[in-house]
C-alpha positions in Angstrom: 120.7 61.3 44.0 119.6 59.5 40.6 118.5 61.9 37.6 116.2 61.3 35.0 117.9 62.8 31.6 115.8 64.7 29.0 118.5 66.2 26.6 121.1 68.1 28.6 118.4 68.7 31.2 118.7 65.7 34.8 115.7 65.9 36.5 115.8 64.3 40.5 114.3 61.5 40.3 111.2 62.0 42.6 110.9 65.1 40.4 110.9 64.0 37.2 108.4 61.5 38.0 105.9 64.3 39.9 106.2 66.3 36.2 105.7 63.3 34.0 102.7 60.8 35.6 101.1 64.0 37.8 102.0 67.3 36.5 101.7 67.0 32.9 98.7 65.0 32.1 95.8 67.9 31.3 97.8 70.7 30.6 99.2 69.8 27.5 102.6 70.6 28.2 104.9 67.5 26.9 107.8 66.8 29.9 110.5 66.5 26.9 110.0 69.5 24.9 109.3 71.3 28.4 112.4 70.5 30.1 114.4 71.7 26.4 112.7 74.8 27.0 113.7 75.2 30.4 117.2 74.3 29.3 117.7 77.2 26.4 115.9 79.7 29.4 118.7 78.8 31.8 121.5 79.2 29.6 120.0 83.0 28.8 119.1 83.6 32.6 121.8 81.7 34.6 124.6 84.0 33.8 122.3 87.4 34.7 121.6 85.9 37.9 125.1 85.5 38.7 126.0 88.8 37.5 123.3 90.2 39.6 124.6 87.8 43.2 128.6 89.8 42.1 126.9 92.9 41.9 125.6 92.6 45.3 129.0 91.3 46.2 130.7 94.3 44.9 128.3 96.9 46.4 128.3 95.6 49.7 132.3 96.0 49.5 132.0 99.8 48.4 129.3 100.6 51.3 132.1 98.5 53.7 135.1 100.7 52.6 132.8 103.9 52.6 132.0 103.6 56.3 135.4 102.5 57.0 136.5 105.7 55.6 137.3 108.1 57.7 136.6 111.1 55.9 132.7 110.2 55.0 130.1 111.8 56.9 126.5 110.6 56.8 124.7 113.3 54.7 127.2 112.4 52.1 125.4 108.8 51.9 122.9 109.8 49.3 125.8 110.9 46.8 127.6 108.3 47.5 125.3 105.1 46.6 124.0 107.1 43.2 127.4 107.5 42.8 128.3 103.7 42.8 124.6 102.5 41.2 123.0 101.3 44.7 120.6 104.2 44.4 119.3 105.1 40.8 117.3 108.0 39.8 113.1 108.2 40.1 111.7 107.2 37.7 109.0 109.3 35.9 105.7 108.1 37.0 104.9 104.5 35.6 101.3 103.9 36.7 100.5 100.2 37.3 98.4 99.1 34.7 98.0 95.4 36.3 95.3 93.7 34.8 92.9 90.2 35.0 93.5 90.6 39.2 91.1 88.8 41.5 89.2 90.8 44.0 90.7 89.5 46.7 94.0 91.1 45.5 92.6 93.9 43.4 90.2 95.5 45.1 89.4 94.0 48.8 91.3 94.8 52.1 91.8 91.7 55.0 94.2 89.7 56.8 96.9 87.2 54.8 98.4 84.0 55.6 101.6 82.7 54.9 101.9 78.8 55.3 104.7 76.2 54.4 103.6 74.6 51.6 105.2 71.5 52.3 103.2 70.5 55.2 99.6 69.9 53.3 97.9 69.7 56.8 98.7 73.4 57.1 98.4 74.3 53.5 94.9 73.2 53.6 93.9 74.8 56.9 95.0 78.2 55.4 93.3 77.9 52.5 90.2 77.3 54.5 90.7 79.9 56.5 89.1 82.3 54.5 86.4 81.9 57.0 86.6 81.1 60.9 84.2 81.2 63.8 84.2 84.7 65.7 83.2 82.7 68.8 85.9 80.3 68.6 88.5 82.9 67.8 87.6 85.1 71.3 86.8 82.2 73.5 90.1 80.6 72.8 92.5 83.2 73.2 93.3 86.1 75.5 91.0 88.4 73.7 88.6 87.7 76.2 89.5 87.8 79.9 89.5 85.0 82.3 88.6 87.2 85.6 85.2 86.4 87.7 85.2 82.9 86.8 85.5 83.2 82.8 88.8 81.2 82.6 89.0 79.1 79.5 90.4 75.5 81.0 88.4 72.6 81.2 85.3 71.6 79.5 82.6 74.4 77.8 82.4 77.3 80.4 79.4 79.1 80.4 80.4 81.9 81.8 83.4 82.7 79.5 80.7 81.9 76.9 78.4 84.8 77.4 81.4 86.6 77.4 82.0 85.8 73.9 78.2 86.6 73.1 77.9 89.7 74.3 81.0 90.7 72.6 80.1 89.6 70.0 76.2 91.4 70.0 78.5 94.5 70.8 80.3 93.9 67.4 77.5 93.4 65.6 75.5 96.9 67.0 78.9 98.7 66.1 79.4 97.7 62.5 75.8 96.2 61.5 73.4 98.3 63.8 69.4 98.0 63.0 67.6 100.8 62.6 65.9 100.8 66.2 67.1 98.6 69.3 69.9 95.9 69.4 71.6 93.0 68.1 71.4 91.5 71.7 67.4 91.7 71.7 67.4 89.6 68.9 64.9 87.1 69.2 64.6 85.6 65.3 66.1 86.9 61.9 64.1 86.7 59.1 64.2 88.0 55.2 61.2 90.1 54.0 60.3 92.0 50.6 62.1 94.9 52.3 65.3 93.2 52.8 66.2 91.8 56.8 64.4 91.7 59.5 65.2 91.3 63.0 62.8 90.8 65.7 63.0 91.9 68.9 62.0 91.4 72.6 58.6 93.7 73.2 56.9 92.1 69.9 59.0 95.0 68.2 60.7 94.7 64.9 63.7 96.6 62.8 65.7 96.3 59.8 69.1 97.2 59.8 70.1 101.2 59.9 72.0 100.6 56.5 69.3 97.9 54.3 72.5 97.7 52.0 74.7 95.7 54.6 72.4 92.7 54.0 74.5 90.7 51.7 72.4 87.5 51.6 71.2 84.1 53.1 70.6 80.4 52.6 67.6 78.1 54.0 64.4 79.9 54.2 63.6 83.2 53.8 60.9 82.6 57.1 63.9 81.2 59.1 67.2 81.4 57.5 70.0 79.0 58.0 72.5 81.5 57.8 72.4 85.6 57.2 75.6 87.3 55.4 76.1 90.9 56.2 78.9 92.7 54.6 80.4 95.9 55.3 83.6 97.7 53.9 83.8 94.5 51.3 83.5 91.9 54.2 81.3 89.6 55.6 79.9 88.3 58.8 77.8 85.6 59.0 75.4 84.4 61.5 74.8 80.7 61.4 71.2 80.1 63.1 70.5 76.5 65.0 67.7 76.4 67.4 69.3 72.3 67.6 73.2 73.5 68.2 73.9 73.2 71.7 74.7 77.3 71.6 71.5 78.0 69.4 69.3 76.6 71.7 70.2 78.6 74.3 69.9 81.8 72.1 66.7 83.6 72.1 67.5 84.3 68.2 68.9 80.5 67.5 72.2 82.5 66.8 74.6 79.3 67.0 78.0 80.9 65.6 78.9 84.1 64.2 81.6 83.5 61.1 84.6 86.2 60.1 84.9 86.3 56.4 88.8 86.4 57.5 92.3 85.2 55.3 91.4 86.6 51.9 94.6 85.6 50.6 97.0 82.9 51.7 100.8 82.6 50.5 101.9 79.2 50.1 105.6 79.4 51.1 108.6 77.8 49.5 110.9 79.4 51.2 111.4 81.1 54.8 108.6 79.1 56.4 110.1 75.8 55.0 113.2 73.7 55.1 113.4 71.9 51.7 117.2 71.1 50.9 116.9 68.5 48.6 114.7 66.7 45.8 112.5 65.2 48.2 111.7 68.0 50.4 111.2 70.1 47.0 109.2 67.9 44.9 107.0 67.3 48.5 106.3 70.8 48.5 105.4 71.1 44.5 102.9 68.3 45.1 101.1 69.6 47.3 101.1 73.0 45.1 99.6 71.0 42.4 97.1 69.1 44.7 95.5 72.1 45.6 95.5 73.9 41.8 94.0 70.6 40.8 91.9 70.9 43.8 92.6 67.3 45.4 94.4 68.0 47.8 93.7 65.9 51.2 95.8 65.2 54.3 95.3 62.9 57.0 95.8 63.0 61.0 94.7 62.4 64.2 93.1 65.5 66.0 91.5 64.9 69.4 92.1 61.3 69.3 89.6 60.9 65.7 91.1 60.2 62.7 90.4 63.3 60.0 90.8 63.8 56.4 91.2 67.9 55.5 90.3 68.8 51.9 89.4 72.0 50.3 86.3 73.3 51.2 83.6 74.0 48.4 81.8 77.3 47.9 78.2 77.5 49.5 75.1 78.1 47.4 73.4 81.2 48.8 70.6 83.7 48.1 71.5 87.2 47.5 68.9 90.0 48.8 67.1 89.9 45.2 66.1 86.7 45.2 68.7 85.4 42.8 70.8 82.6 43.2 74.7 83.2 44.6 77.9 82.1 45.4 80.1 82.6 48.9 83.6 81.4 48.5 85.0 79.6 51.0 88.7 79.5 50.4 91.2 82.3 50.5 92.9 83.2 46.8 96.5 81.6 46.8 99.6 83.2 45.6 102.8 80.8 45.9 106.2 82.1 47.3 109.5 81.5 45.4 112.8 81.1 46.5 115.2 84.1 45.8 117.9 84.4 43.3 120.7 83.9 45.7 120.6 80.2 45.9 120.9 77.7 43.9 120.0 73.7 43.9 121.2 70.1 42.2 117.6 68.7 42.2 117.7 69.8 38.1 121.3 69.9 36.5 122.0 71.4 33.1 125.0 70.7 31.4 126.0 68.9 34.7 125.5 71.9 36.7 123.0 73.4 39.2 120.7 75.8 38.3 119.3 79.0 40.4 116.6 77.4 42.0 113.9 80.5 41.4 113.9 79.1 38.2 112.8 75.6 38.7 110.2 77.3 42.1 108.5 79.4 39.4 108.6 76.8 36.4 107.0 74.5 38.6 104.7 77.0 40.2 103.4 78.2 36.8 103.1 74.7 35.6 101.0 73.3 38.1 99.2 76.2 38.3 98.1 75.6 34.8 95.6 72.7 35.7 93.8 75.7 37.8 93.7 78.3 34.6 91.8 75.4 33.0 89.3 74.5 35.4 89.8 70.9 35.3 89.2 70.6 39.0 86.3 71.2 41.4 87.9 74.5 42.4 88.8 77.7 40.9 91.7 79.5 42.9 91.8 82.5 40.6 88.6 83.2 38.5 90.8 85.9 36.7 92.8 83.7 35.2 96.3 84.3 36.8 99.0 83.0 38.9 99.9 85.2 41.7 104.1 84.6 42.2 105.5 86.7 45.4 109.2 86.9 44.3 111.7 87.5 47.9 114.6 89.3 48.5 114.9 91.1 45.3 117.7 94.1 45.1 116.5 96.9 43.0 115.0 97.4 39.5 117.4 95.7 37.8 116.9 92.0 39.7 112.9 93.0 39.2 113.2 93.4 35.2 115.2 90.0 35.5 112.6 88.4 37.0 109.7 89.9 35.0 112.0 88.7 32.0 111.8 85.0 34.0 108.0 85.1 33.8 107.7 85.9 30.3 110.0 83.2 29.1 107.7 80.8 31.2 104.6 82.0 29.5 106.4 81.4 26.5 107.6 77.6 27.2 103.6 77.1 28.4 101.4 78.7 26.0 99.9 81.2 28.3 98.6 84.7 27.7 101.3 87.5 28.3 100.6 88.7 32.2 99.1 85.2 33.0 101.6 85.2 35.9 101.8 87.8 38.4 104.4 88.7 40.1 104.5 90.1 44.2 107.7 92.1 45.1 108.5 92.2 48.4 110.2 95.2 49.6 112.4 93.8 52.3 115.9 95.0 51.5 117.2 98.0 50.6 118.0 98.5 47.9 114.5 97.4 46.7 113.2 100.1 49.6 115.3 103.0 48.3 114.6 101.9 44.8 110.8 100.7 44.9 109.3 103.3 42.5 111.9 101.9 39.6 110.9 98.4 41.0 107.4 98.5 40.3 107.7 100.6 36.8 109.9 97.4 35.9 106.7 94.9 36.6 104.4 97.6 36.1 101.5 95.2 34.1 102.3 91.9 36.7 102.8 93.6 40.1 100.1 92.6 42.2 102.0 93.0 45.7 104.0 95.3 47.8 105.0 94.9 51.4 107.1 95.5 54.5 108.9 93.2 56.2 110.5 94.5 59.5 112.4 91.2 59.8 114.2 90.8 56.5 114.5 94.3 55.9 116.0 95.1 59.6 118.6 91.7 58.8 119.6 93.6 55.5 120.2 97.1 57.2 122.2 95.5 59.9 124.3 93.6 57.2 124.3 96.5 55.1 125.7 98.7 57.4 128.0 96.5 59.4 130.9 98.8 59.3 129.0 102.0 60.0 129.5 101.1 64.1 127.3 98.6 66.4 123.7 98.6 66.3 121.1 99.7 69.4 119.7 96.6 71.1 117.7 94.6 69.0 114.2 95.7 70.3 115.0 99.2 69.9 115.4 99.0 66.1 111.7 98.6 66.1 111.3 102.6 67.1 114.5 103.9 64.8 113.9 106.6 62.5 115.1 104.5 59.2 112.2 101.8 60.3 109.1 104.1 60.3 110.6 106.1 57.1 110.7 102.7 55.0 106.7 101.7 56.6 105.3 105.1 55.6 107.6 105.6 52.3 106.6 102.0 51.0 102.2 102.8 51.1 103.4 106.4 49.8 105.1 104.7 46.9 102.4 101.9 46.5 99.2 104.6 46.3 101.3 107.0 44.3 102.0 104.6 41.5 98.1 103.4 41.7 98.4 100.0 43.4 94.8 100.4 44.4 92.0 98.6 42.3 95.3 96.1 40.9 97.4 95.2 43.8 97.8 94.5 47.7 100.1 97.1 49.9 100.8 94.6 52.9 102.7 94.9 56.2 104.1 92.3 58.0 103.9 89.6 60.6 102.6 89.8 64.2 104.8 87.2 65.8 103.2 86.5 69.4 100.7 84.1 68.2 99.3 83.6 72.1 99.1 87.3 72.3 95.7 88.3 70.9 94.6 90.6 73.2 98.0 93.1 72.2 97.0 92.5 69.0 93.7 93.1 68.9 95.1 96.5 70.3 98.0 97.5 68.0 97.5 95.3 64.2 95.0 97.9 63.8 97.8 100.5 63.0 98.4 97.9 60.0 94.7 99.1 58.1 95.2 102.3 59.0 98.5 102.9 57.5 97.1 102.4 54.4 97.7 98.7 53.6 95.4 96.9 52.5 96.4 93.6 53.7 99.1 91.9 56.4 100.2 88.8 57.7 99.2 87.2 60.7 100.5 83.4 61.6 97.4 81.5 62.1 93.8 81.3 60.8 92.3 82.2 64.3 94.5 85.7 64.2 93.4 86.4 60.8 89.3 85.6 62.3 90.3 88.4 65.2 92.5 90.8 62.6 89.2 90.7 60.2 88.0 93.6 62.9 90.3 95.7 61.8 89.3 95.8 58.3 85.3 96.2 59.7 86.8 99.1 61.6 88.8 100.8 59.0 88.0 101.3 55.7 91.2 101.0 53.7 90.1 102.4 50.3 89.0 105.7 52.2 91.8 106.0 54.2 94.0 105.0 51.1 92.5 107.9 49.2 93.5 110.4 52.4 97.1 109.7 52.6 97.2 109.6 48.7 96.7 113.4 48.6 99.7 113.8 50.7 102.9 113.0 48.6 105.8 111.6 50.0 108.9 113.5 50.1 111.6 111.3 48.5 114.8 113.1 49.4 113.7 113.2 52.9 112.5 109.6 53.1 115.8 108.2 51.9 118.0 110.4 53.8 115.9 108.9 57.1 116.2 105.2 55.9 119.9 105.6 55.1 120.1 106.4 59.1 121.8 103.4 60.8 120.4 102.5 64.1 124.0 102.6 65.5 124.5 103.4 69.2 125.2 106.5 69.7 129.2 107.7 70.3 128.3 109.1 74.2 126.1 105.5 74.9 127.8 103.1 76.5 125.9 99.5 77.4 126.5 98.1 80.7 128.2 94.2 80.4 124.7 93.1 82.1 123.0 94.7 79.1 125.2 93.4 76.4 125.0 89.9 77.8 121.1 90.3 78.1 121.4 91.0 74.6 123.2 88.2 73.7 121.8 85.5 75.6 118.3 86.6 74.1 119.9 86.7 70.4 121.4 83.1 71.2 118.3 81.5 72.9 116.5 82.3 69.6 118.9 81.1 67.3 118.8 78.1 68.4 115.6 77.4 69.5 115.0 77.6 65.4 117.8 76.5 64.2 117.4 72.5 66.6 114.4 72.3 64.9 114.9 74.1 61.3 118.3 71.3 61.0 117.3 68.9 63.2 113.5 67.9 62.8 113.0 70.0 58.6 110.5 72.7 60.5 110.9 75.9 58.8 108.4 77.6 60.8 107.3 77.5 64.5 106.6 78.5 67.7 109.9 79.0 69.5 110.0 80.3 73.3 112.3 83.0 73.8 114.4 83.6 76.7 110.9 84.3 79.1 109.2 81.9 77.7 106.9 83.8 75.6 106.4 81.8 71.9 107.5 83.8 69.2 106.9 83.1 65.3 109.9 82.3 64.0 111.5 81.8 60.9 114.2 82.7 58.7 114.1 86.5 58.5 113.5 86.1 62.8 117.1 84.2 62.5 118.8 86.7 59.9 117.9 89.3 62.4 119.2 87.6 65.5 122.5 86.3 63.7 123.3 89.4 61.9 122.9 91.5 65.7 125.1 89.2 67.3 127.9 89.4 64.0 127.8 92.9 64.4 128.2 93.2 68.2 131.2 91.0 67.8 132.7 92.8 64.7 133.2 95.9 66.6 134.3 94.2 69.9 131.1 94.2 72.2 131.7 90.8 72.1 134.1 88.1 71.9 134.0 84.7 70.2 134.9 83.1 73.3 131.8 85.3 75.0 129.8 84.3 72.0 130.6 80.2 72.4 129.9 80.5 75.6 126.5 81.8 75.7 125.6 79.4 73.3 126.5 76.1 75.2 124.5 77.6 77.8 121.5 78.9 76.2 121.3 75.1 74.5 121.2 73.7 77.6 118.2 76.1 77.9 116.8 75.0 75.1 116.8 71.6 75.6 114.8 71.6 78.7 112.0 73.9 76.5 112.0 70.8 74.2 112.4 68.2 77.1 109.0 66.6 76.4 109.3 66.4 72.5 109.9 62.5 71.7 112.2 63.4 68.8 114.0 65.7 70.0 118.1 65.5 70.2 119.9 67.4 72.9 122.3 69.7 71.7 124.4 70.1 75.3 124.7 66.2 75.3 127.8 66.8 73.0 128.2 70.4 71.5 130.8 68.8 68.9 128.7 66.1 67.6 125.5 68.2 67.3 124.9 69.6 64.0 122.4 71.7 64.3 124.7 73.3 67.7 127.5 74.2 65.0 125.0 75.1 62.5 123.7 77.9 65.1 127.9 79.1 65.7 128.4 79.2 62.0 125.4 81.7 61.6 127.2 83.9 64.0 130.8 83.5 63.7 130.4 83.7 60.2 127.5 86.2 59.7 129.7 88.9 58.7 131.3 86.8 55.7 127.6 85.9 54.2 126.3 87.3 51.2 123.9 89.6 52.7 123.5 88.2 56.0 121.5 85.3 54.1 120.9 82.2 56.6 120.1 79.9 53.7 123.2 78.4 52.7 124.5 77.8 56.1 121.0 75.9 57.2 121.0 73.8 54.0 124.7 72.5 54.1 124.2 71.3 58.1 120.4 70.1 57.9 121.8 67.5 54.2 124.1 66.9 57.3 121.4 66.0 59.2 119.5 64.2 57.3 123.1 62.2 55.6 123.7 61.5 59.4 120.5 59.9 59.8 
């Protein structure tokens, strides 16, 4: 790797010359006296970092050696981590005082993306799906069933198309009804004096039952090219084209109906990617800086046409009054860094690498700055912030370190104190046990809190690898320390006031072909009280939007607000291992079920995460049913199958085994991928093949069941190996 030097500072080459020619121009921020800046913040922050990875170290040891212990009992546990630091006392109330927030995060409740922001194709698909066709999103997927001729192969079916319509009228009479008659006599929308009107078969007429849910329109008020409609904060809008080959067949011209959908999108750097090295990395921060500067285009092939994807620009509008308007069109972006547990070569100070959270948010806020001036042709946040989701933080103390990190970068680029924003995902923990100190520590940046079943399930697991071997994986999902930490975390969140300045998200639904089951169960998400939560593609975030028309978050916010969560009781449930019980014994057919499901996934995502750089995808499990996966699915997986083996319900030889075969597996799921490299051609010469073992074998020995430096060390490999 050649460096480019600036003082005691080496840059990566591809790097250094993104920041110079690219980065730099127009936000007057000189590369030489930035990168001394950055120097003097790692020598004050490297060392805390560390101390913070030893801490983690030495706690994990003391939990190890407690449940080893003969003589502890569970309702000691409490005592026990106060006792050693893991579990400090609450704090008095530290209301979040979070200002300069974009409604989107502040104030509005709807779905999220999270997309890898290396792959701009996606990145910009994400971003543009703060809007997608409700039609589209229901004729495509299971949500609408295929019986009495509606299947969905093949050209246009007609059939399944009325299908859509009517559920769609059906949508529209339950959350926009008129005042008299229905959405599905519609035979012409129009705008009056007194606001919309919608007329009807029978020469009848009617405005809507609530005249305020008229949000809005463009073309003519006579015969409007589209009407916007909004209810609990979002939007529907019906696109009208007597010329569209739907509209014509429409007796109200009706030629789409559009889900204002992903509010927000996270731009990932870190599970949903596999950056390793300074290209990968400085790939990823262009394209971060393509779309602050708003220029961001990628080009592909899609249905045999070429086709450039670029930001899409707001709409002009009319609002109900007459007066000009503006719809956005792209979802508000936030930007996920890397945690503090790794670090990276691609910058080296004083010949050594540096923690590389530091260089993810340095170059996050500094690219980010073209957007704060408005030098492109789009505003991501009209508040003037950069929204920062910081992973895999332990407790207060790694949250003040970090809120320390983002004032030292407002510092080194002249921006206003609170500029950046910082989201704190409550996936382990210590940061669960811990999150009302977390938040008092960020308590004027914090503009999101979350769940994550998948990290946070990998980090009990590891956590409490000595305390005895865990149910079967699928099980954990109903365990009592799971549904503590969900309810506990929108208790916290609405106790402290994250309402009005922050999001209270929940986490992915991973079957991205099942819409139908989700349809049926995401709406738990909005009615638990979050206000947002993920979903893994922009037509899932188009059929999750119903949710938020269904449930009105702010309401049902206020309702569980005036029931306090019981702290004591909340951590004594999420300090509950899901260990098997002592009288439950699995069968051998069970326990190699088990494994060969753990395995299958494994490496389905680990071929392609080492082998191909994909850090997110669809990966078919052992039925055959596609499953998100990335690397909080793999921490899970690994971390089960490291346990089951540490307390002998497994063998390594078992273990080996059940790979080679389940690769073989795998292979054949893969067979028709052109660049694709069968690992059961030779097990010893496949990397990616050890690189699945090592996760296992190994799991026990890494730093909290992390997956990171075992992928990155086999997939430079990889890519070494050509």
């Amino acid at each position: 790797m050649t460096y480019q030097t600036f003082g005691s500072v080496e840059v990566a080459g591809p790097l250094a010359e993104l920041a110079t020619r690219r980065l730099a121009p127009g936000t007057g921020v000189d590369p030489e006296s930035f990168w001394a800046a950055f120097a003097d913040m790692v020598h004050r922050t490297r060392p805390r970092i560390q101390a913070c990875r030893d801490v983690r170290d030495d706690l994990q040891a003391r939990i190890d050696a407690w449940h080893q212990d003969p003589e502890s009992q569970p309702e000691e546990a409490a005592a026990f981590l106060r006792a050693i630091g893991y579990l400090v006392d609450e704090p008095d109330p530290v209301p979040v005082a979070t200002a300069g927030v974009d409604p989107e995060i502040a104030s509005l409740s709807g779905p999220q993306l999270v997309v890898p922001v290396d792959n701009a194709r996606y990145a910009l698909n994400a971003a543009n799906a703060r809007w997608g066709s409700l039609y589209d999103a229901l004729y495509g997927t299971d949500a609408i069933d295929e019986s009495e001729g509606a299947g969905r192969a093949g050209p246009y079916n007609p059939v399944r198309g009325q299908r859509v319509i009517d559920r769609v009228r059906a949508l529209l009479d339950r959350h926009f009804p008129l005042a008299s008659g229905s959405h599905a006599d519609a035979g012409a929308y129009a705008v009056s004096d007194s606001g919309l009107r919608v007329e009807l078969s029978g020469n009848a007429s009617s405005g809507l039952a609530d005249p305020g849910q008229f949000a809005g329109y463009t073309g003519e008020a006579s015969a409007p090219a589209t009407v916007l409609l909004r209810k609990h904060g979002l939007h529907m809008e019906l696109a009208i084209d007597r010329g569209h080959r739907i509209g014509r067949n429409d007796p109200a011209g009706v030629a789409d109906v559009m889900m204002e959908s992903a509010l927000t999108t996270i731009m990932d750097l870190e599970d949903s990617v596999a950056a390793v090295d300074a290209d990968d990395k400085t790939l990823a921060y262009s394209n971060w800086l393509g779309l602050m500067q708003g220029n961001l285009a990628a080009s592909f092939a899609k249905g045999g046409r070429a086709t450039t994807r670029r930001l899409n620009p707001d709409t002009a509008a009319i609002s109900p009054s007459g007066m000009p308007m503006t719809v956005r069109r792209r979802s508000v972006m936030l930007i996920r860094s890397v945690g503090l547990h790794m670090d990276t070569d691609i910058v080296r100070v004083d010949a050594q690498p540096v923690p590389e959270t530091l260089i993810d948010v340095a170059m996050a806020a500094w690219c980010a700055m073209h957007d704060l001036v408005g030098s492109g042709p789009h505003r991501n946040s009209r508040a003037g912030s950069v929204y920062i989701v910081m992973p895999k933080l332990h407790g207060p103390r790694e949250t003040a370190l970090v809120n320390e990190l983002f004032t030292a970068m407002e510092d080194i680029l002249g921006m206003a104190p609170n500029t950046l924003k910082m989201g704190i995902m409550d996936e382990e923990r210590r940061t669960s046990l811990n999150l009302a100190a977390c938040i008092a520590e960020a308590s004027e940046r914090v503009v999101f809190i979350n769940t994550g079943f998948l990290d946070r399930t990998g980090d009990d697991i590891h956590t409490s690898m000595d305390a005895g071997p865990m149910i079967p994986k699928a099980e954990i999902k109903t365990s009592e320390w799971l549904t503590a930490y969900e309810q506990a975390n929108v208790a916290v969140g609405l106790a402290l006031g994250l309402p009005g300045h922050a999001q209270i998200g929940k986490g992915m639904w991973a079957r991205p072909d099942d819409m139908a089951a989700m349809l049926d169960e995401k709406i738990g998400h909005p009615q638990a009280g979050a206000s947002t939560a993920w979903v893994p593609s922009p037509t899932a975030a188009t059929l999750h939007s119903l949710h938020y028309l269904e449930t009105d978050v702010a309401a049902r916010q206020a309702e569980l607000a005036a029931t306090p969560c019981d702290r004591d009781a909340a951590v004594q449930a999420m300090l509950t291992p899901a260990v098997l019980p002592p009288d439950r014994e699995l069968s051998p057919a069970a326990i190699q079920r088990e494994l060969d499901n753990n395995a299958q996934g494994i490496l389905g995502y680990v071929t392609r995460w080492v082998g191909q750089g994909v850090g997110c995808s669809k990966v078919p499990d052992i039925d055959d049913v596609a499953l998100m996966e990335d690397r909080a699915t793999l921490r899970i997986s690994s971390q089960h199958i490291a346990n089951w083996l540490h307390h002998g319900l497994l063998s390594e030889e078992q273990v080996v085994e059940a790979m080679r075969r389940m690769a073989a597996v795998v292979d054949g799921q893969n067979a028709d991928d052109p660049d694709y490299d069968p690992m059961s051609r030779d097990f010893a010469a496949s990397i990616p093949f050890r690189a699945a073992v090592a996760l296992v074998i190994e799991g026990r020995d890494q730093p909290n069941g992390y997956t990171e430096p075992i992928l990155t060390a086999h997939r430079r490999r990889q890519k070494a190996a050509g």
